[in-house]
Each structure stands twice: as C-alpha cells, then as structure tokens.
C-alpha positions in Angstrom: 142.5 65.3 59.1 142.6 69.3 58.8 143.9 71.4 61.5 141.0 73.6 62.4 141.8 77.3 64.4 140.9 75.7 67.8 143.3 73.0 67.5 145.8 73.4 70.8 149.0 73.2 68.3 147.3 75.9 65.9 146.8 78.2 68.8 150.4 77.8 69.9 152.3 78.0 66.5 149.7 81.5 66.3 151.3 82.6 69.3 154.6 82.1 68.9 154.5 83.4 65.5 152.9 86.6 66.7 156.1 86.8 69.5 158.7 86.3 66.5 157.0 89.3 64.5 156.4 91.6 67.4 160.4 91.1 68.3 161.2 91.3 65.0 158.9 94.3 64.0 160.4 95.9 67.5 164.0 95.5 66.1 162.6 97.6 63.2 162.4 94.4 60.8 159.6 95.0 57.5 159.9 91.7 56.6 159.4 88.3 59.6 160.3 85.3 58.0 160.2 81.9 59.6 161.4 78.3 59.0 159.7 75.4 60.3 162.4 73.7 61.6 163.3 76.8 63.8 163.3 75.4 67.1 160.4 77.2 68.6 158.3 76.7 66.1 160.0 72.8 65.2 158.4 72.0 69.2 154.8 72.8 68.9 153.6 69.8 67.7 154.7 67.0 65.3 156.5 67.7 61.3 153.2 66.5 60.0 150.7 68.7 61.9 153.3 71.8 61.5 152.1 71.5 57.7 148.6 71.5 58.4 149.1 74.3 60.7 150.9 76.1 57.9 148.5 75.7 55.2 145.8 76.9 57.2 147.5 80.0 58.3 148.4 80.7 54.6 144.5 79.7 53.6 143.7 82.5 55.9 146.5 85.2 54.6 148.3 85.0 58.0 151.4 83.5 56.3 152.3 83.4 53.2 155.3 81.4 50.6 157.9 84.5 50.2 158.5 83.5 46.4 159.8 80.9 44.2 163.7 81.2 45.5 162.1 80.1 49.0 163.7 77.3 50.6 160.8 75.1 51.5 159.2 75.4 54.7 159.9 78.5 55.0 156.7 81.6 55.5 156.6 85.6 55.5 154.6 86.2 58.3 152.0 88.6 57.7 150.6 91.8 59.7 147.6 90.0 60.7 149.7 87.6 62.8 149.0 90.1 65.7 145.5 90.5 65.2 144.8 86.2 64.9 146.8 85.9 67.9 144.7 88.3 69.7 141.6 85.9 68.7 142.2 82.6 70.0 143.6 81.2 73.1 144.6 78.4 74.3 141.7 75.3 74.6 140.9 74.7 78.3 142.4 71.6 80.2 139.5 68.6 80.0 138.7 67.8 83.5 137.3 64.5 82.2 139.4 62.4 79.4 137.9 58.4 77.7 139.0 57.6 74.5 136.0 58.8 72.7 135.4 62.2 74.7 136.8 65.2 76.4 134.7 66.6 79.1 135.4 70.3 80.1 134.1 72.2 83.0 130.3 73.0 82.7 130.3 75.8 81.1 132.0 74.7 78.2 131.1 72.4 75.5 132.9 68.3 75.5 134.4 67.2 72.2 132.8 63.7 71.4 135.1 61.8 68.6 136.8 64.9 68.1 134.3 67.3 67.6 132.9 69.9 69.7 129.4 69.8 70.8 127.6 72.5 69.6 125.4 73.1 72.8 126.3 72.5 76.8 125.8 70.0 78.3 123.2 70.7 81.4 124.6 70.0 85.0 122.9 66.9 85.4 124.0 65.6 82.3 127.6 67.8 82.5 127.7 65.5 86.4 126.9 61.7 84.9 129.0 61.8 82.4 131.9 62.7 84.4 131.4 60.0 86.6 131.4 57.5 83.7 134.4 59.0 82.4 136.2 58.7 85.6 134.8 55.1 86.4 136.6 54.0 83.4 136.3 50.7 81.2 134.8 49.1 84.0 131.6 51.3 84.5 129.8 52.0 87.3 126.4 50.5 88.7 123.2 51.9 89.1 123.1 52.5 93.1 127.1 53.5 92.5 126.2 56.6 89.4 123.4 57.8 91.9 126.0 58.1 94.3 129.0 59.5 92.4 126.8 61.8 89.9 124.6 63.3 92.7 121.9 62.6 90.4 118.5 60.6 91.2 117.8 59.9 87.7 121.5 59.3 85.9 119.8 56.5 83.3 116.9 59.3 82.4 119.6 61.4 81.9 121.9 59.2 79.7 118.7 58.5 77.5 117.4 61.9 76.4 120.9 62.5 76.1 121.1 59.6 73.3 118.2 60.7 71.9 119.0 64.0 71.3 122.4 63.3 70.1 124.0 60.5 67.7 127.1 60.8 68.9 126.7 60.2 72.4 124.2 57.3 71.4 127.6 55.9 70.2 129.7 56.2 73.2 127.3 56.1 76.0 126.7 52.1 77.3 124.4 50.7 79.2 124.6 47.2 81.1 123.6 44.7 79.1 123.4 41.9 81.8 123.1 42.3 85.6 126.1 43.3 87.5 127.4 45.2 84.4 128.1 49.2 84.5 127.0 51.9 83.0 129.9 53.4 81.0 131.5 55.8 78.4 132.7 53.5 75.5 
C-alpha cells in the first residue's frame, strides 16, 4: 500500500526533515542532504515504509535523488521542506481502536479499513459505536448499548448507519441468535 500525506510516519519523517534543513540552512548550509539510515530519520517507522515515505516526498518535489554518484538512499532536501511541514500535523490519538476501525473524538472523522470517512459521524452514531468498540469481540446487549451509548435507539442508529455506508455494513454486527451482542467485527 502507498504512503498517503496523513500517514502518522509521513508526518514525522516531514518534520524531522524540516528540523535537519532549518539547522542546517541556520549553519549557513545551501545544500541539506539526508541518508535514510541516519538515525533520526532510520526510527520513524520501518525500512520498508521509509521508502514509501521517500517516494512520495520526491513525487511531490520535497526531496529529490542528488544525481547519479548518489549513494542510494540518500535525498537533497528541498526548500519546500519548510512550507510541507507547516501543512500537516500529527493524526490525532483514536480514542476508540477494533481491528477494522479507528474512532476519533467527534469532531473528527474514524478511519474504517484504513480509510478515512469522508463525513462525521453524528453524536449518536459517534456514542454507539464507541461502546461497541470498547465492548470488544464479545459485544454488548441490547438493554447493555442503551445503557453504555446513552442512546434510546442504538439499533436505529447502527442501521441507517449501514445503509448509508458499505463499509460500516461490513464491520458493524448484529446478534444473530438471542443472548448474542451487538458488536464491531
């Protein structure tokens, strides 16, 4: 898979690329060069999602090879280093973590297989499925995600959400016999 600009590790190499060139441009540097395997940038994130990172920072002209005498893995970093890292910041902690989704606070939108939801949840919708998140594989009951959501109507709720969405058709379950919970698959 890609690494897209709001990937946590893309945000962070960013931002520690923009430090190196600032100390470097500081120090009265013209050119800021940069090895993968330099140790602050070598911690971000695995070898493997280092190179994504990379070639979408050179896709977007924020690093680039320095010629063909380079040693490999090795980037100029460009001016606009200062002006990406000034664009993107950090993703916010999940309050709300299954396998399948990653529920942030309500004002920001959850990430179902991955991907981020294009619209908000509402609060209703924002409060059941955070208490099927945090009920875990075992689910919760109907009386018990009343209770916990502080919803009247959590299986209303769970429907239209299905049927406005395929992807949470996928990962939201309902009981299928008696004494079974309602749950995030």
């Amino acid at each position: 898979m890609a690494a897209t600009l709001n990937d946590a590790h893309v945000v962070k190499l960013i931002q520690c690329l923009s430090q190196l060139h600032d100390v470097s441009t500081t120090n009265g540097s013209r050119s800021v060069c940069v090895n993968m395997k330099e140790p602050a940038v070598a911690e971000i994130c695995q070898q493997s999602d280092l190179f994504e990172a990379f070639a979408l920072l050179r896709s977007l002209k924020i690093v680039k090879t320095k010629g063909p005498k380079n040693f490999p893995g090795t980037f100029f970093i460009c001016d606009s280093i200062s002006k990406a890292a000034a664009t993107v910041e950090l993703p916010d902690t999940p309050i709300a973590v299954s396998e399948k989704v990653m529920l942030f606070g309500p004002d920001k939108p959850p990430t179902v297989f991955g991907k981020v939801k294009r619209t908000l949840l509402s609060r209703a919708q924002h409060d059941v499925i955070k208490a099927l998140i945090e009920s875990g594989e075992d689910g919760l009951t109907k009386d018990t995600l009343i209770s916990k959501s502080g919803r009247s109507d959590p299986r209303g709720i769970l429907r239209r959400l299905m049927e406005k969405d395929r992807d949470w058709k996928r990962v939201i379950r309902f009981p299928g016999k008696p004494g079974r919970g309602y749950r995030i698959h």
